[in-house]
DOBA-295554 format. One line per field, with one value per residue (C-alpha): x negated, z negated, y; residue in three letters. Coordinates in nm, 2 decimals, decimal comma. Each point is the difference from the previous one (the first is absolute). Layout:
# residues N
east = [X:...];
up = [Z:...];
north = [Y:...];
aa = [ALA:...];
//
This chain:
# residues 312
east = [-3,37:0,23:-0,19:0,19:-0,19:-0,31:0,04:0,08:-0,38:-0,11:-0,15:-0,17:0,28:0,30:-0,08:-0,02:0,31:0,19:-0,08:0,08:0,35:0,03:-0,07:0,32:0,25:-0,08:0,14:0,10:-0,04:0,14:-0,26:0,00:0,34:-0,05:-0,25:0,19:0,26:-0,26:-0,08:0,30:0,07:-0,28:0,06:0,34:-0,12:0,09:-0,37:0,11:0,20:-0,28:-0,24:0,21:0,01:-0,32:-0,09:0,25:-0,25:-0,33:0,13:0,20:-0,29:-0,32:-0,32:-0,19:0,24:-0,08:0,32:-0,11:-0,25:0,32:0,18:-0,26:-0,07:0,33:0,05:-0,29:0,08:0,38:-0,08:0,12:-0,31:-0,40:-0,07:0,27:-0,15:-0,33:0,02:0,11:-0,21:-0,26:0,16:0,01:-0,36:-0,08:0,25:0,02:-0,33:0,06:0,31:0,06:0,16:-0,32:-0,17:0,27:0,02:-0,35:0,08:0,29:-0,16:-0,26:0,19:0,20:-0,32:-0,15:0,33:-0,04:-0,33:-0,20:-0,23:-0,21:0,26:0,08:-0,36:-0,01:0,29:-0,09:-0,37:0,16:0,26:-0,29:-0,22:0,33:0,17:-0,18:0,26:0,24:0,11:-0,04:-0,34:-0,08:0,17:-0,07:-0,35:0,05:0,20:-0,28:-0,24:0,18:0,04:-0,30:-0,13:0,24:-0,15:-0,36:-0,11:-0,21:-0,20:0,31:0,24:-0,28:-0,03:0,34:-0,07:-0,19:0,29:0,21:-0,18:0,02:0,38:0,15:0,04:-0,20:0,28:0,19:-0,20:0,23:-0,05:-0,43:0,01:0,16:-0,28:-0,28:0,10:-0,20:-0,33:-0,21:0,02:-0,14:-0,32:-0,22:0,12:-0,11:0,34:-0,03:0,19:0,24:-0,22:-0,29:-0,17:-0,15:-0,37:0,11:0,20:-0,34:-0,29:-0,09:-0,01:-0,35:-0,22:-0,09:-0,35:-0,20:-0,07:-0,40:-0,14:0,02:0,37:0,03:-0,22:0,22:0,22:0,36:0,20:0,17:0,35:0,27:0,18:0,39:0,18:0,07:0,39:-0,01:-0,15:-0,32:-0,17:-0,30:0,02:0,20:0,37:0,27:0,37:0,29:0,30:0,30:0,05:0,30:-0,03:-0,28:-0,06:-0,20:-0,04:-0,09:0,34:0,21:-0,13:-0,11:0,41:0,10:-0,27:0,13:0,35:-0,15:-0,17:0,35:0,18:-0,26:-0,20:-0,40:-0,02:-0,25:-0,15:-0,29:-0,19:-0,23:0,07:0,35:0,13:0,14:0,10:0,23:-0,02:0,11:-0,19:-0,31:0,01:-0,29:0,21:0,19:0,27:0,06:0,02:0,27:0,20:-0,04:0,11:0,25:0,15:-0,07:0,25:0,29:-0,02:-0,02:-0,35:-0,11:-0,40:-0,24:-0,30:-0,37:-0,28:-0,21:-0,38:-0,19];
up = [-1,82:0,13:0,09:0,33:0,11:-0,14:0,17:0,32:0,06:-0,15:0,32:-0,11:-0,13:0,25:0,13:-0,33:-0,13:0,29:-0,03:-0,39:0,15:0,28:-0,30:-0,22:0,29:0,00:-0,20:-0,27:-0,37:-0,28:-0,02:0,34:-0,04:-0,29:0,16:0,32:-0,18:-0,15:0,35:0,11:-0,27:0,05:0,38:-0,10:-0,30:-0,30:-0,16:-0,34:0,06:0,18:-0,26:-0,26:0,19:0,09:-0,38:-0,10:0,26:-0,15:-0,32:0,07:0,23:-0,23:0,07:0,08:0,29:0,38:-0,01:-0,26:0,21:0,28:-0,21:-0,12:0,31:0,16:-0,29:0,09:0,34:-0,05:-0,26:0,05:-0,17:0,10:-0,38:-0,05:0,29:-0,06:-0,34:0,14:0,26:-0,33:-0,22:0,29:0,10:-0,41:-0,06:0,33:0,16:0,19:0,17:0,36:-0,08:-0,16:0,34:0,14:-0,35:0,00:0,31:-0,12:-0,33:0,24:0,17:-0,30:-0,20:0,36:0,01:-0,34:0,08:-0,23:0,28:-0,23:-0,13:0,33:0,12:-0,27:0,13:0,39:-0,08:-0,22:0,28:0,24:-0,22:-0,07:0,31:0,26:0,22:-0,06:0,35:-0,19:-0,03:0,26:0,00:-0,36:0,05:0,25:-0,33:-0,23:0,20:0,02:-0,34:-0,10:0,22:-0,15:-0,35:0,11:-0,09:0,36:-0,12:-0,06:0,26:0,23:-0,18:0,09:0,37:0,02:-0,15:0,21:0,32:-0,11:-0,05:0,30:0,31:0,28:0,25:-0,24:0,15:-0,17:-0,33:0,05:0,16:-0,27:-0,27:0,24:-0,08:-0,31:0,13:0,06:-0,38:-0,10:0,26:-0,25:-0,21:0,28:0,06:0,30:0,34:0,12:0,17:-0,17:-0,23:-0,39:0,07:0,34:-0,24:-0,24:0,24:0,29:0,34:0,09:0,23:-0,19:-0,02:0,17:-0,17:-0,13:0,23:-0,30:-0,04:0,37:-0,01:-0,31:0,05:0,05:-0,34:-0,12:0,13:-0,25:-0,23:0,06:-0,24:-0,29:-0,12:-0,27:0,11:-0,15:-0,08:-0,10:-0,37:0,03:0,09:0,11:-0,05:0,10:-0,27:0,08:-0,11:-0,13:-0,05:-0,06:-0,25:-0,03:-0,38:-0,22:-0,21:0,21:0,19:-0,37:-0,06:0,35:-0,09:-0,31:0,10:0,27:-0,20:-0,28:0,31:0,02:0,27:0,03:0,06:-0,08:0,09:0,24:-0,01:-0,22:0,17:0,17:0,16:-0,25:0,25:-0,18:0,10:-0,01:0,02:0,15:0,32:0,21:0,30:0,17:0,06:-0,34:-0,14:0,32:-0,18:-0,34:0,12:0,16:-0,35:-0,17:0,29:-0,08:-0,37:0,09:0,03:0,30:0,05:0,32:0,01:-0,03:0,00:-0,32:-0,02:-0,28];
north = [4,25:-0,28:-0,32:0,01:0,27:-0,13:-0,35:0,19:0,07:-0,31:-0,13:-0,26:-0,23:0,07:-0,33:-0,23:0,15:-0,06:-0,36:0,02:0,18:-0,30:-0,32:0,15:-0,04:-0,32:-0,32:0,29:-0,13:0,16:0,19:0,13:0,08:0,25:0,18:0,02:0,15:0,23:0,05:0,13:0,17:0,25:0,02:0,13:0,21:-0,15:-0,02:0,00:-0,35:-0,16:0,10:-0,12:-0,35:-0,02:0,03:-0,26:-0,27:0,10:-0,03:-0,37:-0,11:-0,21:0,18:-0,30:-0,08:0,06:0,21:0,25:0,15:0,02:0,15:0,29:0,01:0,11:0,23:0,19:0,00:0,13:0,21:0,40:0,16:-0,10:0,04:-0,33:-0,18:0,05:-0,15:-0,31:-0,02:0,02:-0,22:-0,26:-0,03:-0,01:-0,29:-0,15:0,03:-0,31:0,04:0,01:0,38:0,15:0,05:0,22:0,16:0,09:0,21:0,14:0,09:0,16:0,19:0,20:0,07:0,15:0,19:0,17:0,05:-0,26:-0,09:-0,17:-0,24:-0,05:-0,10:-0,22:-0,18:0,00:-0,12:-0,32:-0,04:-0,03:-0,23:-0,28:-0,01:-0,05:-0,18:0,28:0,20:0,32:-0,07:0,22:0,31:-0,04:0,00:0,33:0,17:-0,09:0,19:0,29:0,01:-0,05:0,29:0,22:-0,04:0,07:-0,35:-0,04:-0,34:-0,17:0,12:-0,10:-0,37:0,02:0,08:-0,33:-0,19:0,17:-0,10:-0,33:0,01:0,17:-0,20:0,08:0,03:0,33:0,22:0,27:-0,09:-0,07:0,37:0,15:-0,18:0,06:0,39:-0,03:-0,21:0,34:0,07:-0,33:0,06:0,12:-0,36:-0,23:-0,13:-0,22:0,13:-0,29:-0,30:0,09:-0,24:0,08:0,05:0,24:0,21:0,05:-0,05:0,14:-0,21:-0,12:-0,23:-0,30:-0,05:-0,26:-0,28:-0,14:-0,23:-0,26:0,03:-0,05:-0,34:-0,13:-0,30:0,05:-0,01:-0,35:-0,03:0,10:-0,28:-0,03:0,21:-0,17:0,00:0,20:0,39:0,09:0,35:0,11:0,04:-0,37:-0,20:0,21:-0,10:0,08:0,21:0,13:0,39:0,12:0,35:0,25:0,29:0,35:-0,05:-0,33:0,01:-0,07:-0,23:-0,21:0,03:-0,17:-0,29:-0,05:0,01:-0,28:-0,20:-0,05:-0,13:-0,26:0,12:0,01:0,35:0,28:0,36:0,00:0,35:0,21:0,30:0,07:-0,07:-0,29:-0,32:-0,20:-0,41:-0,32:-0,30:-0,12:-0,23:-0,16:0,01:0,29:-0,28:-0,08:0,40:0,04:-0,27:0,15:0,37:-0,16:-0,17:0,35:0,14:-0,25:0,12:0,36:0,11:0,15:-0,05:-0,05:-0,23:0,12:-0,13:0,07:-0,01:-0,22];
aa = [UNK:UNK:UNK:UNK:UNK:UNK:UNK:UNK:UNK:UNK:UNK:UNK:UNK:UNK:UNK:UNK:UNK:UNK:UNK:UNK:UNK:UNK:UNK:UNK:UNK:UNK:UNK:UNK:UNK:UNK:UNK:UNK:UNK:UNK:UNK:UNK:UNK:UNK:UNK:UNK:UNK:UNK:UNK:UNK:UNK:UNK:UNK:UNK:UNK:UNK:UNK:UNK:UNK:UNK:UNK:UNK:UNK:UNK:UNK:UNK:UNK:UNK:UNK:UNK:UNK:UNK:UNK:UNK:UNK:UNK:UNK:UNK:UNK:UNK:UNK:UNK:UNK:UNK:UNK:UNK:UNK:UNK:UNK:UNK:UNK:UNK:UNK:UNK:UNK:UNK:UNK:UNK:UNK:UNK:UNK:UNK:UNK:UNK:UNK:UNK:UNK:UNK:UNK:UNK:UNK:UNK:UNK:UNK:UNK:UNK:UNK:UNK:UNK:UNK:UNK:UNK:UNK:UNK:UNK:UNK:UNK:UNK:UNK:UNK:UNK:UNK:UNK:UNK:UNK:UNK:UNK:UNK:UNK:UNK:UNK:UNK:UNK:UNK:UNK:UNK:UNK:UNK:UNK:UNK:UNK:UNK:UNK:UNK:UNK:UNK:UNK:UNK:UNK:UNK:UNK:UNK:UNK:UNK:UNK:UNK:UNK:UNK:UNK:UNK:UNK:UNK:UNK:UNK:UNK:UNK:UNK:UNK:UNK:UNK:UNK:UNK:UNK:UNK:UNK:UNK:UNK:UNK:UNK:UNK:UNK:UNK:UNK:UNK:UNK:UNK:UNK:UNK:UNK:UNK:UNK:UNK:UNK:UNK:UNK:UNK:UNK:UNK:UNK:UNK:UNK:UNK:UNK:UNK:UNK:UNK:UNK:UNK:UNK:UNK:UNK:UNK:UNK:UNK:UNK:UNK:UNK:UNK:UNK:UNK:UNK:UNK:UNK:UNK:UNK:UNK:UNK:UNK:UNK:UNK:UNK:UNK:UNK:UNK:UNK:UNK:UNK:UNK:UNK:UNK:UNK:UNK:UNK:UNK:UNK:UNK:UNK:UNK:UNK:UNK:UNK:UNK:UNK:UNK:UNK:UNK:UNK:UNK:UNK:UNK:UNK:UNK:UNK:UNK:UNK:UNK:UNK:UNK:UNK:UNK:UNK:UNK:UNK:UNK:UNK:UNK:UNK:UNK:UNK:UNK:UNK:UNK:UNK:UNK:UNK:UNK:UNK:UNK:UNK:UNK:UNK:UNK:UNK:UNK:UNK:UNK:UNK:UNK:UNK:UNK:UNK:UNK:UNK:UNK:UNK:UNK:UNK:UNK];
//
């Protein structure tokens, strides 16, 4: 099978590789430069050469650098056969977890394991894709794929945890796109998976009259007024803070790896989770303000995160 015609129905990503296209027309390095060649090399059917000098740029290019994960990257993406391409698409999110490129290589990755019909690999991709990149403009046809998948398999419990994330994901204004995931509600009816508007406890209990209150609740003095909200957020079980998450795994290993690989670049990171999925963070701030800075450092060294708010 020829990746062209795999990347032809490869929805999902049309739009972040045209922007990958668009930043190597511009200000070309030398880099750029070989794999525009490359580029036109395939267009005019020479695979073999651009193979060959594709090769030549993962081999020259240091695999701690920014450009390494470019350059798999591009190989994977010009590659003639989904069996090269998805190997790099692999080897990148392994040895390049944090790059820019590993978002758009998740989907790609996706996308040829759905193809040659390991829908399971492929799950396993989409559900991390939703869990790390939450800012991504995928997200929501994404989330709309994921369902479908899911239903496919017979696994009704998740595809319908996937509903709700789904729900929460595509924009109210696509009506297309919340049709289309809507198509799969009735099968979570007998789950209690709430109808669009409704709360929790409407989705699990039925609607009644409240009842009237004792005589000695009505004669009770009106409660204390509430303290201003202290600085740092509080919870039940204690302080909250603020972290800034950085990816997010379906299994423990993985997610121990990126930590590690953090924590030797001198960061304060760890795994949050006993049960997946596996939230990998960075840092612990009393102020949203502070954890907005810090994500925004981790972004001008390459690491894409969002800021949550984490519960003591």
């Amino acid at each position: 099978m020829r990746l062209s015609c795999v990347c032809a129905c490869a929805a999902l990503v049309v739009g972040a590789s045209a922007r990958a296209s668009a930043q190597t027309t511009e200000s070309p390095t030398p880099k750029d430069s070989v794999i525009q060649r490359a580029r036109r090399l395939v267009e005019s059917g020479n695979a073999t050469e651009a193979k060959k000098l594709l090769d030549s740029l993962v081999q020259a290019t240091p695999s701690e650098s920014a450009a390494y994960a470019d350059a798999l990257y591009w190989r994977a993406a010009l590659a003639t056969t989904a069996v090269d391409a998805e190997r790099d698409y692999g080897r990148l999110l392994i040895e390049a977890p944090l790059s820019p490129r590993a978002e758009d290589a998740m989907l790609q990755l996706a996308q040829l394991e759905q193809a040659r019909g390991d829908r399971r690999a492929a799950t396993d991709h989409l559900q991390r894709f939703m869990l790390s990149y939450p800012n991504n403009p995928a997200r929501p046809r994404v989330a709309l794929s994921l369902v479908r998948l899911l239903f496919d398999q017979g696994l009704v419990a998740k595809g319908c945890d996937a509903l709700r994330l789904g729900r929460e994901s595509i924009p109210t204004e696509n009506a297309e796109l919340r049709n289309q995931l809507e198509f799969y509600a009735p099968r979570c009816v007998s789950l209690d998976v709430a109808p669009p508007g409704a709360t929790a406890d409407s989705a699990t209990k039925p609607s009644s009259a409240p009842a009237p209150a004792p005589d000695s609740a009505k004669r009770a003095p009106p409660p204390p007024a509430p303290k201003p909200a202290a600085a740092t957020p509080k919870t039940a079980s204690g302080v909250a803070f603020y972290s800034v998450q950085v990816a997010a795994y379906e299994s423990p290993e993985p997610a121990t790896r990126m930590a590690r690989m953090l924590v030797s670049r001198g960061l304060q990171a760890r795994v949050d989770g006993k049960t997946r999925p596996y939230r990998v963070r960075v840092g612990k701030y009393a102020t949203r303000a502070e954890a907005v800075k810090a994500a925004a450092t981790l972004k001008s060294q390459g690491i894409g995160g969002f800021v949550t708010l984490v519960k003591g």
